[in-house]
C-alpha positions, 0 to 999 in steps of 0.5 A, a space after each residue: 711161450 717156448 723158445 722157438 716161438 720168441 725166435 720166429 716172433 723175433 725174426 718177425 719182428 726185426 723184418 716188420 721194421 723198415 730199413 734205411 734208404 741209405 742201404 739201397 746205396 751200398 755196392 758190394 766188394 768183389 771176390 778178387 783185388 780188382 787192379 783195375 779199378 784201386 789205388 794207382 801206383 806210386 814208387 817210393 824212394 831210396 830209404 833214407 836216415 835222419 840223423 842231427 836233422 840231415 837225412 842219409 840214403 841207407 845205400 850209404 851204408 854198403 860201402 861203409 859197411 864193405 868198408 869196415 868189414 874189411 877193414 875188420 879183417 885186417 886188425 884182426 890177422 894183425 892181433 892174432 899175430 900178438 902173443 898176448 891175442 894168441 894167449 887169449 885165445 887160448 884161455 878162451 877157445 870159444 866156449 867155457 870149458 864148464 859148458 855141458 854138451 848135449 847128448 841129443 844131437 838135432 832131433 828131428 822137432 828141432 829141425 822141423 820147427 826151424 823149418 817152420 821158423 824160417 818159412 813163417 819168417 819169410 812170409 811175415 817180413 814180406 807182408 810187414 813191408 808191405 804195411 810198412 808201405 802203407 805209411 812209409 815213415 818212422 817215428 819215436 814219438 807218439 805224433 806223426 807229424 811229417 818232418 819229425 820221422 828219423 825214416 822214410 822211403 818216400 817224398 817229403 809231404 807236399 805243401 800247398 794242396 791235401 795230401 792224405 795218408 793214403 796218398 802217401 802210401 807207395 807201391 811194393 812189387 809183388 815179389 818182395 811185399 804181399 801182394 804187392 799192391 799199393 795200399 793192400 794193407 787189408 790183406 797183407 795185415 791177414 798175411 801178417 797176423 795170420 802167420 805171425 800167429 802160427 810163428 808165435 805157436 811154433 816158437 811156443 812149442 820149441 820153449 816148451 820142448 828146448 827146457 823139457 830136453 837138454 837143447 836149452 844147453 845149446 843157447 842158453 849161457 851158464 856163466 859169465 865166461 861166455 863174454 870172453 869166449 865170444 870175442 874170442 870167436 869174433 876175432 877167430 872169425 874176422 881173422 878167416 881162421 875159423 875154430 873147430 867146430 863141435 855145433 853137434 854137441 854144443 855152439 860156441 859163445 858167440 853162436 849161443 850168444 846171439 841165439 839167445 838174444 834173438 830167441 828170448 829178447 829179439 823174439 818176445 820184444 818184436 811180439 810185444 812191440 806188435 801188440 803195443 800198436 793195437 789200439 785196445 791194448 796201448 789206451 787201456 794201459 795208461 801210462 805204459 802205452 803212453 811211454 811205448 806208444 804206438 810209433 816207438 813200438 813200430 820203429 822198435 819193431 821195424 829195428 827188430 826185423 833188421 836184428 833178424 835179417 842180420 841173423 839170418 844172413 850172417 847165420 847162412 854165412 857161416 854155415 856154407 863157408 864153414 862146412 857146407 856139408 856137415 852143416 846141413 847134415 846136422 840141423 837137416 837130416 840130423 846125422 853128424 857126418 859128411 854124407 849128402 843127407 843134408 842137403 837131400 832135405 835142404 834143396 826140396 825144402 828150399 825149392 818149395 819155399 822158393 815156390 810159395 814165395 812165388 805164389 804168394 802175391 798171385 794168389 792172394 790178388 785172386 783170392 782176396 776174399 779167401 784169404 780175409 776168410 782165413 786170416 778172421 778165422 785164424 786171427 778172429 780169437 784174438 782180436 776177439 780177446 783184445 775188444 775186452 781190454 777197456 780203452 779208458 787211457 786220456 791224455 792231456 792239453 799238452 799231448 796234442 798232436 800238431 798235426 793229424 793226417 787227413 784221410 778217406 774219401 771226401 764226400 762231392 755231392 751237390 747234397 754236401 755242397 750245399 751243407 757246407 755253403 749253409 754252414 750245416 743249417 740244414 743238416 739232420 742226423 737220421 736215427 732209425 732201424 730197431 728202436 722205439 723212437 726213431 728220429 732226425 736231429 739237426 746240428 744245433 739239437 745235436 749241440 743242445 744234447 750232454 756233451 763229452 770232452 776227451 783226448 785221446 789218440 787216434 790210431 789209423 790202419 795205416 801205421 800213423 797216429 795222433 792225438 786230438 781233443 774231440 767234443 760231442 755227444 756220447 753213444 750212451 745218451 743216443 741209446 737212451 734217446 732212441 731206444 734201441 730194441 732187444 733185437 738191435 746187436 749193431 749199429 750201422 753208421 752211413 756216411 754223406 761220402 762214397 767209399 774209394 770204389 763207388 756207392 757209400 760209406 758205411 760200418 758197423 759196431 756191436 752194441 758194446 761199443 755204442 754203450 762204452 764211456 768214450 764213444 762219442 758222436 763227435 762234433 768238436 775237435 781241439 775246441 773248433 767245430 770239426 773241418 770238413 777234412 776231419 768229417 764236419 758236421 759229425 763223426 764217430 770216436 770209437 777209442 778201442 778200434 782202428 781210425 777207419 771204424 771211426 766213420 765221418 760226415 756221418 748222415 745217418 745211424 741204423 740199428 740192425 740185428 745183423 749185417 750180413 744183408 749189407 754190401 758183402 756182409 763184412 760189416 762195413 765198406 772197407 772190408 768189403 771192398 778192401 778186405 779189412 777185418 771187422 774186428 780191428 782192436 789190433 
């Protein structure tokens, strides 16, 4: 038979199968982020600072700060009128008199990636604010139990009623996060991966390009002088009597210093920390994502962005109370004088930065879809390459989680009413689509089935995470059952609950999933039948992708050949509707 007509008999055979009538339910998302109908505003609070169990605004620290710096000021005038300071400052000028110069001045891919550095930086700190709204509290230990995070920019959790962790989002303006929405997290994760991705190319391209030329001179130290030139140039700093500057042929200790540790450990460990809180990567490295579990590797990486806004504002400082002009003619226009070159270059730039920080959330509340399109383009290779790392990680009794946020929508149908007033007796889970044998099974022949034990952590999209000890049955043991047919590539999962914007909840996982050792249909959670609050009778355990993949109060499972006729055709309700990734390893 030739290969066109297994693929017509194929296609044949896929639209001879009936579909589930649960597809009927399913409403798709729209083209823009409908304001009107999403999740109501919610102002957070004053950040505030756990230390030794008492919690401290961080507005405390502009005075303290204002405080010490000038305080600073003063010791250091006072030193510098010491011989033995000025003697110091002698012998140590500010850089160690072996440091080689470099003869190249600012070329011109050197001053296009810092371009490129500073516009990419501005747009990945607005959007990881805007997913730090999203669970606006940080911890250093693997559970997100409320009361144990050391930060915080909302309300203690109220006790008494369910709070959700969706609940506990707030609102970002539009201005500072991307797009300035409350729980947008979809779409700023789009924003922040896709840039971070071209942020990672271009840093790529300077190391490449800093070690092929001499510029690695200027930022990498070569002896261990540059510690005493360093405090040196602080003390010349405080003291408001800047050192000459000679930036064109070689930084100062302290300027080389402090590139170095921003470029080569700041840089690389803000990456790395980003990558720990995938959930592919940290279960698949066992005892390492165990030590930098997910909420170390978020605190990690949140003290990273503030290693970088020091930076930047201290760098900008400098270079406009230091010699604005030559400057600017260095890093900008590449001449070492005191034209106006520079800031011909700085100002248009500058002004298109300013525009673009402008258009940002606007557009991405009118493009919604556009900008998933191109964050799954952009990011889709990766998130592709990181469903190969095998989350085989387990944890044990003593790693579980106190506490486990509650979240999604919870079904109120008269349908659910009654199942839970019957304790799930009439419960029947429904298995059709592309397989041999489809089929309804009730809890108790659920039960009756193989059953699988594991703990393991749970990573939700909203930054929080926890770990549980699930029961159920496995994936594996449904496929064997039901047998699924050659054309089946996903399995789609319907929950008894509408999603937050009306018709159900749905989503679908490849068949590798569906085949993996810790995919289960879970019906236990820490040795107690589930709650209703965590998805009771039955919920998906799928340990390599986000908690949202992971679909509760399932009601029904079809195998399908694609889903591009189901909803919008992303692959499930939130990323239909909230514009999520249906990919989410990371």
């Amino acid at each position: 038979m030739s290969k066109a007509n297994q693929n017509t008999n194929a296609t044949s055979n896929v639209q001879d199968v009936p579909r589930d009538p649960l597809e009927a339910k399913i409403t798709p998302g729209t083209k823009q982020l409908p304001l009107s109908d999403w999740t109501p505003p919610q102002n957070g609070i004053i950040p505030l600072i756990r230390f030794r169990e008492r919690w401290y605004s961080i507005l405390w620290a502009l005075p303290i700060i204002f405080v010490l710096l000038v305080a600073a000021v003063a010791i250091a005038q006072g030193l510098r009128e010491l011989p033995s300071a000025q003697m110091f400052i002698e012998n140590y000028p500010g850089a160690p008199a072996s440091a080689a110069v470099v003869e190249t001045g600012f070329p011109l891919w050197l001053r296009v990636s810092h371009f490129l550095n500073l516009l990419f930086m501005v747009f990945i700190m607005r959007s990881g604010v805007q997913i730090l709204a999203d669970h606006p509290r940080l911890y250093w230990h693997r559970d997100s139990t409320p009361g144990t995070e050391w930060f915080r920019f909302q309300k203690p959790v109220p006790k008494g009623r369910v709070w959700t962790a969706k609940d506990d989002s707030v609102t970002i303006p539009g201005w500072l996060g991307i797009p300035g929405v409350r729980h947008s997290i979809g779409l700023a994760r789009w924003w922040h991966f896709s840039v971070n991705s071209l942020w990672l190319l271009n840093g790529i391209i300077i190391y490449i390009l800093l070690f092929s030329t001499d510029q690695w001179l200027r930022i990498v130290p070569t002896t261990w002088e540059v510690f005493p030139n360093a405090v040196s140039i602080a003390l010349q700093y405080l003291s408001l009597d800047f050192p000459s500057d000679e930036s064109w042929t070689k930084y100062n200790s302290l300027q080389q210093l402090t590139y170095f540790i921003t470029v080569f450990v700041v840089a690389p460990t803000s990456v790395f920390t980003g990558f720990m809180q995938s959930p592919a990567l940290s279960n698949h490295l066992g005892w390492f994502g165990r030590v930098f579990n997910r909420q170390r590797a978020r605190s990690i990486h949140f003290l990273a962005l503030w290693w970088f806004l020091f930076f930047i504002l201290a760098h900008v400082t400098l270079v406009f109370i230091t010699g604005a002009r030559v400057n600017l003619n260095m890093m900008w226009a590449g001449v070492n004088d005191d034209s106006w070159s520079g800031f011909m270059v700085f100002v248009p730039l500058i002004i298109l930065i300013g525009v673009l920080w402008a258009m940002a959330s606007p557009f991405t509340i009118r493009h919604a879809r556009l900008v998933q399109r191109i964050g799954a383009f952009i990011v889709g290779p990766i998130k592709g390459w990181a469903e190969w790392f095998d989350p085989k990680s387990e944890l044990t009794e003593k790693d579980i989680s106190p506490f486990l946020w509650p979240n999604g929508t919870m079904p109120d149908s008269k349908e659910f009413e009654d199942l839970v007033v019957n304790d799930f007796a009439e419960y029947r889970l429904r298995i059709d689509g592309l397989v041999e044998r489809p089929g309804e099974y009730s809890l108790a022949e659920l039960r009756a089935m193989p059953q699988q034990e594991q703990i393991t952590t749970h990573f939700c999209i909203q930054g929080w995470s926890g770990v549980a000890k699930w029961a159920g049955v496995p994936t594996r043991h449904i496929l064997d059952l039901v047998r699924p047919t050659p054309e089946a590539r996903y399995a789609v999962f319907y929950s008894l609950a509408e999603g937050a914007h009306g018709g159900v909840y749905y989503d679908c996982h490849k068949m590798e999933n569906m085949q993996h050792e810790l995919t289960i249909l879970a019906l236990d959670m820490n040795d107690d039948p589930l709650s209703v609050l965590h998805g009771a009778p039955l919920r998906l355990r799928c340990e390599n992708e986000l908690g949202f993949k992971m679909v509760k109060w399932i009601t029904a499972i079809e195998f399908v050949h694609d889903f591009a006729d189901l909803g919008s055709g992303y692959g499930g309700y939130n990323e239909d509707h909230e514009f999520y990734g249906y990919r989410m390893p990371i």
